[in-house]
PDB file as gemmi writes it, atoms N, CA and C in Angstrom:
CRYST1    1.000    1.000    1.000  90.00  90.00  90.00 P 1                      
ATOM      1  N   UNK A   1    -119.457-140.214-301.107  1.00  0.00           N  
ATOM      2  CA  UNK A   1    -120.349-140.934-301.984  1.00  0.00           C  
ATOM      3  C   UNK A   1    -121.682-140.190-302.071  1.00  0.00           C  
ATOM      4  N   UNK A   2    -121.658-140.289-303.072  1.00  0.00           N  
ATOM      5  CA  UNK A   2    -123.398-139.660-303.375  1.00  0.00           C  
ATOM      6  C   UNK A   2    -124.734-141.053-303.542  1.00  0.00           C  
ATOM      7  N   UNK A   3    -125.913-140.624-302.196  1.00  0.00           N  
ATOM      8  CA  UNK A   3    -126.779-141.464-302.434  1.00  0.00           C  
ATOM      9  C   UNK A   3    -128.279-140.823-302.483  1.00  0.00           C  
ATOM     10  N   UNK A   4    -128.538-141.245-303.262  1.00  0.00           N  
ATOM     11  CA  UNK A   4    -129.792-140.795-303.726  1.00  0.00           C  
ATOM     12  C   UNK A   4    -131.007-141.449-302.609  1.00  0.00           C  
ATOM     13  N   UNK A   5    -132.016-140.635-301.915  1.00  0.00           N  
ATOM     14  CA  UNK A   5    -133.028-140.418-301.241  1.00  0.00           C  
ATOM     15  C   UNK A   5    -132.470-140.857-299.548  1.00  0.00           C  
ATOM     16  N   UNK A   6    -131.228-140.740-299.399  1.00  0.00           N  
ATOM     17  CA  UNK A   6    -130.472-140.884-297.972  1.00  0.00           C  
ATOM     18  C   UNK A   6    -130.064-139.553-297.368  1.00  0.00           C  
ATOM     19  N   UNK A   7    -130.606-139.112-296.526  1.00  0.00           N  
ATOM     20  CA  UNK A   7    -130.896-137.712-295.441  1.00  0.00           C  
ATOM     21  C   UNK A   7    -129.376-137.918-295.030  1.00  0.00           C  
ATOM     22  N   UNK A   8    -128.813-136.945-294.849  1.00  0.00           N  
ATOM     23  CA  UNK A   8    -127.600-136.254-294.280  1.00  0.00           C  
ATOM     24  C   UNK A   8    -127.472-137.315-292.822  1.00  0.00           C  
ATOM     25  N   UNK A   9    -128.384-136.777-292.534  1.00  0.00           N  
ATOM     26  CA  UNK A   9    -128.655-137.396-290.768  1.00  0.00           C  
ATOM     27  C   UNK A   9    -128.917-138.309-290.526  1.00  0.00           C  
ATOM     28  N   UNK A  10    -128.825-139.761-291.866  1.00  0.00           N  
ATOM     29  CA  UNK A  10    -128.974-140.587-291.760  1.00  0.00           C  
ATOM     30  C   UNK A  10    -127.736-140.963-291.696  1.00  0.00           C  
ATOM     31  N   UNK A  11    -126.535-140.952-291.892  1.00  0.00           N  
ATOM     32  CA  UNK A  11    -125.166-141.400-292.003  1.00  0.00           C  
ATOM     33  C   UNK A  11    -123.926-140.664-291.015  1.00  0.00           C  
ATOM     34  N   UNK A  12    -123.593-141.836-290.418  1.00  0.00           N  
ATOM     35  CA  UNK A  12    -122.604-141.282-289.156  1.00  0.00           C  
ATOM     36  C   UNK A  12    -121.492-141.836-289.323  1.00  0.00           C  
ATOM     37  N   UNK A  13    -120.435-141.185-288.718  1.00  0.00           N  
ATOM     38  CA  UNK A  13    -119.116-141.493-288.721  1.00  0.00           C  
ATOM     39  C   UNK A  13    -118.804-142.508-288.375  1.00  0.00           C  
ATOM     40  N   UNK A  14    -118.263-143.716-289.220  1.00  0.00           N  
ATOM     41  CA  UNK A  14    -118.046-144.812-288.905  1.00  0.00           C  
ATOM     42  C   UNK A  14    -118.731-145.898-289.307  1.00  0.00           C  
ATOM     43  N   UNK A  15    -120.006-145.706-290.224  1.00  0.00           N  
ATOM     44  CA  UNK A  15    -120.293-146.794-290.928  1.00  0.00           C  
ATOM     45  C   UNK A  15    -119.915-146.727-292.129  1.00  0.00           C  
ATOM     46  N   UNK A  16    -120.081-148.575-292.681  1.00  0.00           N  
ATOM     47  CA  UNK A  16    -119.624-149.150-293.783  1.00  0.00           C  
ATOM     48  C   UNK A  16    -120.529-149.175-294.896  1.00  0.00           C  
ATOM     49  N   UNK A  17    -120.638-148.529-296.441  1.00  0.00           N  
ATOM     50  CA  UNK A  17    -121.286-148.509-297.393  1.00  0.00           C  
ATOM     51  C   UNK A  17    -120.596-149.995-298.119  1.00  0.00           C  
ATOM     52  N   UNK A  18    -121.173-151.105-298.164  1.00  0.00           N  
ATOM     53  CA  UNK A  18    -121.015-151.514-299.273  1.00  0.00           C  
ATOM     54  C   UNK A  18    -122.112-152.765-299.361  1.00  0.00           C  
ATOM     55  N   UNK A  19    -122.362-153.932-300.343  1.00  0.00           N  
ATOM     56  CA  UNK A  19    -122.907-154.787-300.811  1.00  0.00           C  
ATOM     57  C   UNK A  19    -123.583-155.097-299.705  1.00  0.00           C  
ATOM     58  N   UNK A  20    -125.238-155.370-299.794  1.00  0.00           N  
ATOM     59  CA  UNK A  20    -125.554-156.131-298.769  1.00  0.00           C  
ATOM     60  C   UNK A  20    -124.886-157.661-298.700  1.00  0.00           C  
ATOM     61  N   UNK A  21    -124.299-157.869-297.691  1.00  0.00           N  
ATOM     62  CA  UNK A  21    -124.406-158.930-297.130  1.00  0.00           C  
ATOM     63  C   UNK A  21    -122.994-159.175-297.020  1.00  0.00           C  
ATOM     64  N   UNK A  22    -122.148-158.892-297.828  1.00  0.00           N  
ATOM     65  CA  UNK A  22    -120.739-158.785-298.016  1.00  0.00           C  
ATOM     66  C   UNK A  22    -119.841-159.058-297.230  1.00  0.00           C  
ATOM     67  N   UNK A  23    -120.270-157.697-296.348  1.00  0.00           N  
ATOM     68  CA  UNK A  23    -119.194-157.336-294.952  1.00  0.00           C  
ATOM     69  C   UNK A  23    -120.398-157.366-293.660  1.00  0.00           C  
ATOM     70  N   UNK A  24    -120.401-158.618-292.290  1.00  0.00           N  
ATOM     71  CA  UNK A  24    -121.218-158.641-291.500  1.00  0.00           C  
ATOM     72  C   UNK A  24    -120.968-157.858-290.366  1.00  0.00           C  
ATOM     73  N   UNK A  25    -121.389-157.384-288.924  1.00  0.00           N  
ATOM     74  CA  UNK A  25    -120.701-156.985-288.139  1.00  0.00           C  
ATOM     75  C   UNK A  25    -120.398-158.059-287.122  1.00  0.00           C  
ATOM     76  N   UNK A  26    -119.457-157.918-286.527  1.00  0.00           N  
ATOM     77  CA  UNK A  26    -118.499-159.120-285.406  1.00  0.00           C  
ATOM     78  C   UNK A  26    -118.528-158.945-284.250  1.00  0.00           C  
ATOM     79  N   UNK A  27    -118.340-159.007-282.915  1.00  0.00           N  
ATOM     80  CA  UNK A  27    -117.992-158.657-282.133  1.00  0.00           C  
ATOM     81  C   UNK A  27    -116.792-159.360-281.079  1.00  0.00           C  
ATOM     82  N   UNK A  28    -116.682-160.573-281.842  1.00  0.00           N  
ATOM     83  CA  UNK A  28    -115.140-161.490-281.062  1.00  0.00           C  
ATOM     84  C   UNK A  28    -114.583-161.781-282.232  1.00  0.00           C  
ATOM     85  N   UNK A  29    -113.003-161.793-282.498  1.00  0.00           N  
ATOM     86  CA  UNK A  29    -112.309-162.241-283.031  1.00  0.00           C  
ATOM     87  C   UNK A  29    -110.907-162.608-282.412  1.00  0.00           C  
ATOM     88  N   UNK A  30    -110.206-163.128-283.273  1.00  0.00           N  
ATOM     89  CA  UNK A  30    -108.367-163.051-282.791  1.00  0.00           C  
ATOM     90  C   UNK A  30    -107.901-162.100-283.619  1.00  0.00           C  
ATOM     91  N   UNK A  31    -106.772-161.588-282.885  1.00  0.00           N  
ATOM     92  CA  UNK A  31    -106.168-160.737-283.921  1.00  0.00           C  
ATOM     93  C   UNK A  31    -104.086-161.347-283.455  1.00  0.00           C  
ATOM     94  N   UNK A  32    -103.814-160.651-284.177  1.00  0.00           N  
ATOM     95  CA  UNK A  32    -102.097-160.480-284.050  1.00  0.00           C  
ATOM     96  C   UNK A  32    -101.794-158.797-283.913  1.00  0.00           C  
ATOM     97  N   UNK A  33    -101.068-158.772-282.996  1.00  0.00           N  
ATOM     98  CA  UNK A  33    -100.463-156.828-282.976  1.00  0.00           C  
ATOM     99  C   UNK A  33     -99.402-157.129-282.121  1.00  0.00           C  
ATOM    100  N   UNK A  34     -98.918-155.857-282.524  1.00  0.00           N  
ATOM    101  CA  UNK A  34     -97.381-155.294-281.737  1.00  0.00           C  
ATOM    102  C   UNK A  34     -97.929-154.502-281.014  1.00  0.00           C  
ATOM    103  N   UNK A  35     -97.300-154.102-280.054  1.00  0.00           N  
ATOM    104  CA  UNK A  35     -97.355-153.424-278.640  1.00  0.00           C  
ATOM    105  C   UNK A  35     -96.518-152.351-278.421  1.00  0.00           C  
ATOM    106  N   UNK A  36     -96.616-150.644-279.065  1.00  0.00           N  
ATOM    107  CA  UNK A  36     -95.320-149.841-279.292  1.00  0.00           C  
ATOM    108  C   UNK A  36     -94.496-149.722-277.742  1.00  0.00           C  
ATOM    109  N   UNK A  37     -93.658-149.496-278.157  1.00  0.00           N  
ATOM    110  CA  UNK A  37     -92.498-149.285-276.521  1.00  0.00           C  
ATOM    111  C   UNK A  37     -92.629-147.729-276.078  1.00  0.00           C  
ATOM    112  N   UNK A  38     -92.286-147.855-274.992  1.00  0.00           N  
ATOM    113  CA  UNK A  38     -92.221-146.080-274.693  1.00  0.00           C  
ATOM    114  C   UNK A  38     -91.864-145.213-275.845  1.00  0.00           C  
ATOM    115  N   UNK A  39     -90.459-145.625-276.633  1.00  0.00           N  
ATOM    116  CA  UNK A  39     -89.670-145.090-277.347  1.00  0.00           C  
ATOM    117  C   UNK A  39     -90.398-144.366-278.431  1.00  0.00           C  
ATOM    118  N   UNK A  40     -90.842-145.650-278.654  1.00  0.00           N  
ATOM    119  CA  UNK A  40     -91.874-145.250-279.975  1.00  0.00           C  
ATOM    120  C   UNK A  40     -93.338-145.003-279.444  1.00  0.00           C  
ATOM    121  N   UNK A  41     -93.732-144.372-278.738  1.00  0.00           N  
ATOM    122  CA  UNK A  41     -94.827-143.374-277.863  1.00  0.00           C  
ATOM    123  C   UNK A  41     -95.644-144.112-277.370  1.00  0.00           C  
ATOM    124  N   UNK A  42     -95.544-145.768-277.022  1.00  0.00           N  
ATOM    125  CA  UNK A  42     -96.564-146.281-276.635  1.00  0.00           C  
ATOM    126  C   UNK A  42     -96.414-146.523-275.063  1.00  0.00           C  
ATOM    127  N   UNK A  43     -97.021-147.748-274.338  1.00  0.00           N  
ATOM    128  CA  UNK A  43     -97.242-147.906-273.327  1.00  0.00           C  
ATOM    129  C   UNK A  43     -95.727-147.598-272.493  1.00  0.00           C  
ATOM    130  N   UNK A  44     -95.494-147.202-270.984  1.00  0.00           N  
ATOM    131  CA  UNK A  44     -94.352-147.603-270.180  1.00  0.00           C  
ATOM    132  C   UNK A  44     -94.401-148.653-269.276  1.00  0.00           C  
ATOM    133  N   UNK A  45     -95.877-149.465-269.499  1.00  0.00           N  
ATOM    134  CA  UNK A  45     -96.183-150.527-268.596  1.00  0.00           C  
ATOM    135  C   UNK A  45     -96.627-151.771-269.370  1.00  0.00           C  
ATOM    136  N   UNK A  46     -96.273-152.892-268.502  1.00  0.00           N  
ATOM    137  CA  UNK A  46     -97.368-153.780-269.453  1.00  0.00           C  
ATOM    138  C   UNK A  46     -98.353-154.050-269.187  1.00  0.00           C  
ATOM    139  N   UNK A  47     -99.428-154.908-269.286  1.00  0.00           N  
ATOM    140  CA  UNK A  47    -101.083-155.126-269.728  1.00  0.00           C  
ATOM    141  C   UNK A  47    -101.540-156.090-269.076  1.00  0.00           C  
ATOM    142  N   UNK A  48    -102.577-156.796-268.436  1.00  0.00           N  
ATOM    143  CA  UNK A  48    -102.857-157.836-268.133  1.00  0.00           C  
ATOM    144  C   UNK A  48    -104.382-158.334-269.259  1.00  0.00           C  
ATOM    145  N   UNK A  49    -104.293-159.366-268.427  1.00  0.00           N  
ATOM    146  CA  UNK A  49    -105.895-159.981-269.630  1.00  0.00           C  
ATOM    147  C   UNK A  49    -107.111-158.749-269.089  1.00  0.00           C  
ATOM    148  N   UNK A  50    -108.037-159.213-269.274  1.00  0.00           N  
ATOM    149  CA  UNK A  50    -108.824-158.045-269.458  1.00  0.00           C  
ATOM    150  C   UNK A  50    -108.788-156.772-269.635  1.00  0.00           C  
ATOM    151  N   UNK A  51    -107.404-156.242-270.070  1.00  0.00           N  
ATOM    152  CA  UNK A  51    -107.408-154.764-270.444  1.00  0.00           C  
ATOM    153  C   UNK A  51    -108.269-154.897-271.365  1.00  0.00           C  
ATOM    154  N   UNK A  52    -108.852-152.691-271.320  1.00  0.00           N  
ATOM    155  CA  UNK A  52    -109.787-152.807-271.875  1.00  0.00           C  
ATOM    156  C   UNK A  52    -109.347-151.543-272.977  1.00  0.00           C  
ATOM    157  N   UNK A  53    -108.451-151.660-273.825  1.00  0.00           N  
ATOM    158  CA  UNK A  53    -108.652-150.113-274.788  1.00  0.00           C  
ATOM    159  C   UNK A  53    -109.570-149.985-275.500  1.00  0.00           C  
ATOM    160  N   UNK A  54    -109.151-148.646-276.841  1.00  0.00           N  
ATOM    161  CA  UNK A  54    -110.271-148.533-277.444  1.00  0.00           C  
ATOM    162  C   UNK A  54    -109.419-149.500-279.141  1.00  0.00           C  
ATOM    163  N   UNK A  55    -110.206-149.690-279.529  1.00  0.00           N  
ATOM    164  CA  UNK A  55    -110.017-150.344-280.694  1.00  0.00           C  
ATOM    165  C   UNK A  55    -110.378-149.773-282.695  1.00  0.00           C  
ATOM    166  N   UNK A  56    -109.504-149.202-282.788  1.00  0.00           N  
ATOM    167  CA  UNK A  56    -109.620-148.295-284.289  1.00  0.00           C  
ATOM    168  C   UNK A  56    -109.435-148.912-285.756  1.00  0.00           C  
ATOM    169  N   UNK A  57    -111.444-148.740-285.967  1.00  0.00           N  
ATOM    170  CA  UNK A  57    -111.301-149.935-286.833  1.00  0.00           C  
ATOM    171  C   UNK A  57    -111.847-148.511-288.277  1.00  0.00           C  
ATOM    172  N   UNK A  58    -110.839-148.399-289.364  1.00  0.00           N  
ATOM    173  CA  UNK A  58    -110.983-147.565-290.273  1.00  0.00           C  
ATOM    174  C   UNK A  58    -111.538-146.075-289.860  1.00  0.00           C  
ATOM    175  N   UNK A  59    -112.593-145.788-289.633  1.00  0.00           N  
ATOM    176  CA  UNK A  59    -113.362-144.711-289.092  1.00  0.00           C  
ATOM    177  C   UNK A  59    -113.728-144.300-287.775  1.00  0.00           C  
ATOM    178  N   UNK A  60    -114.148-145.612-286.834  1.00  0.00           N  
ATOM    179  CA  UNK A  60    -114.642-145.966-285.911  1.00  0.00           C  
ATOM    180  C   UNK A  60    -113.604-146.506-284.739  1.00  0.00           C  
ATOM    181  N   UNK A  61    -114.399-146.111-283.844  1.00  0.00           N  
ATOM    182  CA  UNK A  61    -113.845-146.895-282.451  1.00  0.00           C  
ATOM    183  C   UNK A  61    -114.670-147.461-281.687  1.00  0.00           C  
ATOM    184  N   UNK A  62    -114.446-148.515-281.168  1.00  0.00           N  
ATOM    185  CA  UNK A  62    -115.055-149.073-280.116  1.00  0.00           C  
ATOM    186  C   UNK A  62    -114.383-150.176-279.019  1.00  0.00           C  
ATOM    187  N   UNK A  63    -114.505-149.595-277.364  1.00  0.00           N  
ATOM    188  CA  UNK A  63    -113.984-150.032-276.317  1.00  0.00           C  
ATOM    189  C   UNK A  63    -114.119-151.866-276.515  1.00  0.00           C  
ATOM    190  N   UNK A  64    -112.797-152.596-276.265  1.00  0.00           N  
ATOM    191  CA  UNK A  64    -112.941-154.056-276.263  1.00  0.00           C  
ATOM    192  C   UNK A  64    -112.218-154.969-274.962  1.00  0.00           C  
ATOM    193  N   UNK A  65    -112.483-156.044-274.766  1.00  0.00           N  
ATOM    194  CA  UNK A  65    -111.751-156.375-273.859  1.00  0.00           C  
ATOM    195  C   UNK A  65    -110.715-157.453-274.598  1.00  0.00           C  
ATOM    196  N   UNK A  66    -109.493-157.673-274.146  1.00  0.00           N  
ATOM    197  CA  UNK A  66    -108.001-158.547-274.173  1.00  0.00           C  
ATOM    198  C   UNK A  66    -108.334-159.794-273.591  1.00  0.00           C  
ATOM    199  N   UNK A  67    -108.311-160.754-273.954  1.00  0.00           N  
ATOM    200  CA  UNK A  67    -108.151-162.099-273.650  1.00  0.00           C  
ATOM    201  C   UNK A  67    -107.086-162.776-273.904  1.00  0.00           C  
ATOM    202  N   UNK A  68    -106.211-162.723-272.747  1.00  0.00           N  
ATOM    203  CA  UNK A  68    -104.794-163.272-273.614  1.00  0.00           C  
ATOM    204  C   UNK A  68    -104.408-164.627-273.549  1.00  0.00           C  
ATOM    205  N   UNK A  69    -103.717-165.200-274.138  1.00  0.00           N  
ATOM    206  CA  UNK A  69    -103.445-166.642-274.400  1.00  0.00           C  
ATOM    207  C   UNK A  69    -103.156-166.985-273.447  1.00  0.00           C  
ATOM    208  N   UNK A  70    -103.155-168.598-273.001  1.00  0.00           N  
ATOM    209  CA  UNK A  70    -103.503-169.445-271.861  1.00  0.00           C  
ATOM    210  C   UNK A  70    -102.103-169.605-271.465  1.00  0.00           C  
ATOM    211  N   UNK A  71    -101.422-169.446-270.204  1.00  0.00           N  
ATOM    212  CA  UNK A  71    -100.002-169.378-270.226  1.00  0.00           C  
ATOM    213  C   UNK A  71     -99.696-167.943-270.135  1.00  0.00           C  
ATOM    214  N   UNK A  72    -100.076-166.867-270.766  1.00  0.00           N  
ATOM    215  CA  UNK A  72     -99.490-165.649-271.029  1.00  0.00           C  
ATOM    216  C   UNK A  72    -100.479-164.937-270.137  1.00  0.00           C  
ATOM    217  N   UNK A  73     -98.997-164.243-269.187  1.00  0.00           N  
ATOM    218  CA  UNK A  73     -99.613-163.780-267.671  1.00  0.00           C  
ATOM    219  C   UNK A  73     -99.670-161.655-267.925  1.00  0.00           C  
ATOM    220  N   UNK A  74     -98.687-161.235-268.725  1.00  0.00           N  
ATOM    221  CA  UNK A  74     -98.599-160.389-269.022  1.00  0.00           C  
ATOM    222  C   UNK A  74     -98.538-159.661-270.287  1.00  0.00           C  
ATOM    223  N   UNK A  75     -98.297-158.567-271.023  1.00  0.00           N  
ATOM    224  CA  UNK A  75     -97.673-158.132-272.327  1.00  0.00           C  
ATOM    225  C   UNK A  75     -97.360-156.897-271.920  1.00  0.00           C  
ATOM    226  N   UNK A  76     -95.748-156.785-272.738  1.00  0.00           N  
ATOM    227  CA  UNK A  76     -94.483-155.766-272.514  1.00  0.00           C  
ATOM    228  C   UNK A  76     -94.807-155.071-273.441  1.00  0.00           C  
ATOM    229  N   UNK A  77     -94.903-154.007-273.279  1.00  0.00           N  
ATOM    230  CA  UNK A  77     -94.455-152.842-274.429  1.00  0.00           C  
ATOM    231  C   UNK A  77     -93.189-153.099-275.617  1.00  0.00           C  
ATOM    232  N   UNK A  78     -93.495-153.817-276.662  1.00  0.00           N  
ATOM    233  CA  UNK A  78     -92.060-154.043-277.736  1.00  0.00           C  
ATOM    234  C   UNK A  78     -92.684-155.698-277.995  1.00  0.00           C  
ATOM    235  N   UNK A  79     -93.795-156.022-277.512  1.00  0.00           N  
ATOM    236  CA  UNK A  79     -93.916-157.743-277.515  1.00  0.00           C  
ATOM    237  C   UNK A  79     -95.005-157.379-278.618  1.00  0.00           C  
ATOM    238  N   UNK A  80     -95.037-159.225-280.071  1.00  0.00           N  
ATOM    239  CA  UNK A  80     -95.729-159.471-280.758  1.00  0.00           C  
ATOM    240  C   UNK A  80     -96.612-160.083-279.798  1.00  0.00           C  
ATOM    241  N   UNK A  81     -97.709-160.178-280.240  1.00  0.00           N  
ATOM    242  CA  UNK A  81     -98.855-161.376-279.533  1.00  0.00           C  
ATOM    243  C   UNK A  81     -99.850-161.379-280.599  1.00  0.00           C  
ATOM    244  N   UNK A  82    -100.793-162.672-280.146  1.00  0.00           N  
ATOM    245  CA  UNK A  82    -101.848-163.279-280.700  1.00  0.00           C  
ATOM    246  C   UNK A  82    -102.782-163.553-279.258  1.00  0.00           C  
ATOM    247  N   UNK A  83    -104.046-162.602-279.848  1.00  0.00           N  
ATOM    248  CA  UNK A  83    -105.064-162.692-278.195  1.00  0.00           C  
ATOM    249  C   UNK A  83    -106.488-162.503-279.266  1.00  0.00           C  
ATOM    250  N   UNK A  84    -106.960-163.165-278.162  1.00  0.00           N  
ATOM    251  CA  UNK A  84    -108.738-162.776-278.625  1.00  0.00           C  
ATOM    252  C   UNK A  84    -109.459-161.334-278.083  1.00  0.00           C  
ATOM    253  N   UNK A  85    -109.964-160.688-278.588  1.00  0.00           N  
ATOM    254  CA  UNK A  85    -110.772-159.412-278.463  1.00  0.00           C  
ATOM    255  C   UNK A  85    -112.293-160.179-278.330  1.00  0.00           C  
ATOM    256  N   UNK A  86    -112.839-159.078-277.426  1.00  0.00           N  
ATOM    257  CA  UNK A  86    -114.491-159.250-277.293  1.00  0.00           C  
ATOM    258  C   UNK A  86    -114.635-157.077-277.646  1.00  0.00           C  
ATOM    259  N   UNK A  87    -115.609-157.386-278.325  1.00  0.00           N  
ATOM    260  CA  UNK A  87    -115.964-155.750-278.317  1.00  0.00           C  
ATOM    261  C   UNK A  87    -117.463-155.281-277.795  1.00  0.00           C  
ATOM    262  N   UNK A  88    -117.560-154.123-277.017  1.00  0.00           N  
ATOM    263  CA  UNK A  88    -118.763-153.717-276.836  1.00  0.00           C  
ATOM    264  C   UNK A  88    -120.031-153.791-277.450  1.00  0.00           C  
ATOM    265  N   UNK A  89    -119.700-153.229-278.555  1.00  0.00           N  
ATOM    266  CA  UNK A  89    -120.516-153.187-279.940  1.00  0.00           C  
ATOM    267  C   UNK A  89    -120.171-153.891-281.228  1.00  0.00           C  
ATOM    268  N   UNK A  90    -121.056-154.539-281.876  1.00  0.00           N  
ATOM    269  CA  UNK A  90    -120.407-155.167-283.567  1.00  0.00           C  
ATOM    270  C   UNK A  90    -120.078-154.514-284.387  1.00  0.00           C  
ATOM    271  N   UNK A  91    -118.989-154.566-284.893  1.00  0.00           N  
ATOM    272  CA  UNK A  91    -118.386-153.465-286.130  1.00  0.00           C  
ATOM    273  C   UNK A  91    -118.164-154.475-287.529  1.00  0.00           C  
ATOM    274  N   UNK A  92    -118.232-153.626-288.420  1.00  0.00           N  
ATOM    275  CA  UNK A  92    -118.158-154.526-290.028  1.00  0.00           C  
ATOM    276  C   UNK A  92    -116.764-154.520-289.720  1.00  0.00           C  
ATOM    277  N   UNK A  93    -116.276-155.860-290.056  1.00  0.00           N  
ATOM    278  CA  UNK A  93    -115.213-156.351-290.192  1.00  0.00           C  
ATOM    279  C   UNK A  93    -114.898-157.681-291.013  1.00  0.00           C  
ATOM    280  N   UNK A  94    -114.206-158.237-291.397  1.00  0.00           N  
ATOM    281  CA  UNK A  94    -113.608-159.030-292.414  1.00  0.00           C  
ATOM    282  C   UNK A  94    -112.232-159.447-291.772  1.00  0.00           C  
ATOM    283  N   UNK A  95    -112.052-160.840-291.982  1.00  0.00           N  
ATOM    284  CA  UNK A  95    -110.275-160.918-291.886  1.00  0.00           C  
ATOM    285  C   UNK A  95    -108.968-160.241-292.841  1.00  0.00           C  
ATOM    286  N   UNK A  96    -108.142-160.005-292.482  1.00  0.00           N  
ATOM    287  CA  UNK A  96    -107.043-158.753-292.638  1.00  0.00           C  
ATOM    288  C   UNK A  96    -107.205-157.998-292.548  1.00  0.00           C  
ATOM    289  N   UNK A  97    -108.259-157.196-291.633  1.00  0.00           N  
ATOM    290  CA  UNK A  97    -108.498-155.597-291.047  1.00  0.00           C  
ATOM    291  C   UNK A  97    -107.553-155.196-290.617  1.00  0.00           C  
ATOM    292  N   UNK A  98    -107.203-154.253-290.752  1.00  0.00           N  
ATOM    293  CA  UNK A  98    -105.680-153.419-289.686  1.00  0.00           C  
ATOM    294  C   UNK A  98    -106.874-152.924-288.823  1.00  0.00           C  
ATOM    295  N   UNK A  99    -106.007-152.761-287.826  1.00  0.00           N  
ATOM    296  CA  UNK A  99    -107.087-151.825-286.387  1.00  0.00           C  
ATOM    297  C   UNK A  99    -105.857-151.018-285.834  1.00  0.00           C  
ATOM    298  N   UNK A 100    -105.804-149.965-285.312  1.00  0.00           N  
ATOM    299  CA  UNK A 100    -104.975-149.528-284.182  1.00  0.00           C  
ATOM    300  C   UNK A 100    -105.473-149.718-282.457  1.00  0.00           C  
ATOM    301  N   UNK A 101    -104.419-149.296-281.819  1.00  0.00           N  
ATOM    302  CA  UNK A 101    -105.009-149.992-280.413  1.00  0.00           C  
ATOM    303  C   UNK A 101    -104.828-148.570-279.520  1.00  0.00           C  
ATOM    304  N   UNK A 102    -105.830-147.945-279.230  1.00  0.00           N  
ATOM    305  CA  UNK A 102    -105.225-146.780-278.477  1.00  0.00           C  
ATOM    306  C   UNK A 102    -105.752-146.560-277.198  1.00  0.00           C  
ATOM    307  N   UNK A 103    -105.493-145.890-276.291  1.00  0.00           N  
ATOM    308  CA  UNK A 103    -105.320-145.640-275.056  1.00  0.00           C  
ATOM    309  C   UNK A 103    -105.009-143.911-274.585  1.00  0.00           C  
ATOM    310  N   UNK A 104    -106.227-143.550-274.036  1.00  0.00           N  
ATOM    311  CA  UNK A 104    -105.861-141.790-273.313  1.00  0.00           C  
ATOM    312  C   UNK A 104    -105.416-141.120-274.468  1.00  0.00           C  
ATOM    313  N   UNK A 105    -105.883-141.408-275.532  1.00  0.00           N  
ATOM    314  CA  UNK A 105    -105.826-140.657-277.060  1.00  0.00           C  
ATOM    315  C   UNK A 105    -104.252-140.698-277.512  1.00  0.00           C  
ATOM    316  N   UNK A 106    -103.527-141.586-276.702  1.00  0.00           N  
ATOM    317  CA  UNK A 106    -102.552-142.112-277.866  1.00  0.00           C  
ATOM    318  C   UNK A 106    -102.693-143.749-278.437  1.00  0.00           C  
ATOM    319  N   UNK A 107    -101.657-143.691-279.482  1.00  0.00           N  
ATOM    320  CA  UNK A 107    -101.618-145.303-280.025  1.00  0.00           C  
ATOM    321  C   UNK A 107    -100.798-145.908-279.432  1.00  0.00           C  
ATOM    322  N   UNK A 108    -101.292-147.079-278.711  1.00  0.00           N  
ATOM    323  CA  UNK A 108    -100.465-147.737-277.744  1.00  0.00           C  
ATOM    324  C   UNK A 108    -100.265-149.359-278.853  1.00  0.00           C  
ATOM    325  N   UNK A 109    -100.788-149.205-279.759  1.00  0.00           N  
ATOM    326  CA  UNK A 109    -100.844-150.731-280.275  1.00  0.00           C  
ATOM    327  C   UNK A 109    -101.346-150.817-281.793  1.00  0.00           C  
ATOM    328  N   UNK A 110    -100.732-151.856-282.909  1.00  0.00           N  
ATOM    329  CA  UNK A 110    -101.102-151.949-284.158  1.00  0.00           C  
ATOM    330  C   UNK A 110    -101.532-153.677-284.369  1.00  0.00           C  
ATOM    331  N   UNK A 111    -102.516-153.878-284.992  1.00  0.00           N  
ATOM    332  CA  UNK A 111    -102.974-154.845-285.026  1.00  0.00           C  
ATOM    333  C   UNK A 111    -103.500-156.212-286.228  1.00  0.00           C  
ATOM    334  N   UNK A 112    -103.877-156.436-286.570  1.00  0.00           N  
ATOM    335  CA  UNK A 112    -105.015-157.104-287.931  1.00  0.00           C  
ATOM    336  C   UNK A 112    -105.706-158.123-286.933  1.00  0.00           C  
ATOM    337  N   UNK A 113    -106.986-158.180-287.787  1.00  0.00           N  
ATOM    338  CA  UNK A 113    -107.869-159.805-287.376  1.00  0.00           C  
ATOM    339  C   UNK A 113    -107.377-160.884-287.973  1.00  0.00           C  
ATOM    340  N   UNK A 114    -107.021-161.692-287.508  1.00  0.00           N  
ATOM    341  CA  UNK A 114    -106.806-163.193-288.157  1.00  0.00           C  
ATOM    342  C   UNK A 114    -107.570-164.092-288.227  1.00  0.00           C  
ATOM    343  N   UNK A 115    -108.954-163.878-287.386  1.00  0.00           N  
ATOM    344  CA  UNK A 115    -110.084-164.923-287.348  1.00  0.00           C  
ATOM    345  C   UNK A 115    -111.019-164.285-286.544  1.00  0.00           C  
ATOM    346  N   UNK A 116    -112.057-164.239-287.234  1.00  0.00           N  
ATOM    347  CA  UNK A 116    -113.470-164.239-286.747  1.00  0.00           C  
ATOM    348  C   UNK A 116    -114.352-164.743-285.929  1.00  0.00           C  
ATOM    349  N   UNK A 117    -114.694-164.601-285.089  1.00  0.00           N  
ATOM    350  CA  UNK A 117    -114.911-166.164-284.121  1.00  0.00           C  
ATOM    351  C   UNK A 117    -116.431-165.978-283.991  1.00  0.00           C  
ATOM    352  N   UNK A 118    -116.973-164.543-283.542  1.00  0.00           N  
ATOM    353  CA  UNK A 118    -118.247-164.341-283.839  1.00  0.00           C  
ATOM    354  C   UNK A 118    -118.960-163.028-284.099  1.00  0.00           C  
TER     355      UNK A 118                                                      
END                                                                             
């Protein structure tokens, strides 16, 4: 994009150009994701609550923590789930974001937001 009187060095990898006010930044939501299996190059273990990966939202990443549903003691590599995320930092986000879920620079996980919480 071309912007007129915006310095090079003003714009970094990973932010969002659009409408003020539009798109806010978040830092808790729920999401839904699959969990790839070894097979398909993801985890060989499963996860407990507070895991902490990194979270790949369009451009950007940022480290979050897993909050998993009340009852749910673990997650298998090949399992759907629905868990709440907390993230380090606020990222522009919107509901139906895809995110990827990665780990030691592979993708261990595919995701969307389903709700915004804050």
């Amino acid at each position: 994009a071309l912007l007129r009187g915006i310095d090079r060095d003003d714009v970094e990898r990973g932010q969002v150009l659009c409408k003020p006010g539009s798109v806010t930044p978040h830092t808790k939501f729920e999401a839904e994701a699959y969990i790839l299996t070894k097979e398909e190059g993801g985890r060989h273990t499963p996860f407990f609550a507070n895991y902490r990966p990194q979270f790949y939202f369009r451009t950007t990443d940022v480290t979050g923590t897993v909050q998993l549903p009340e009852g749910t003691e673990m997650v298998m590599p090949g399992d759907n789930l629905k868990f709440t995320v907390e993230l380090i930092a606020p990222i522009a986000m919107e509901e139906k974001l895809r995110f990827a879920i990665r780990e030691g620079g592979r993708t261990v996980g595919a995701g969307v937001v389903s709700k915004i919480i804050e």
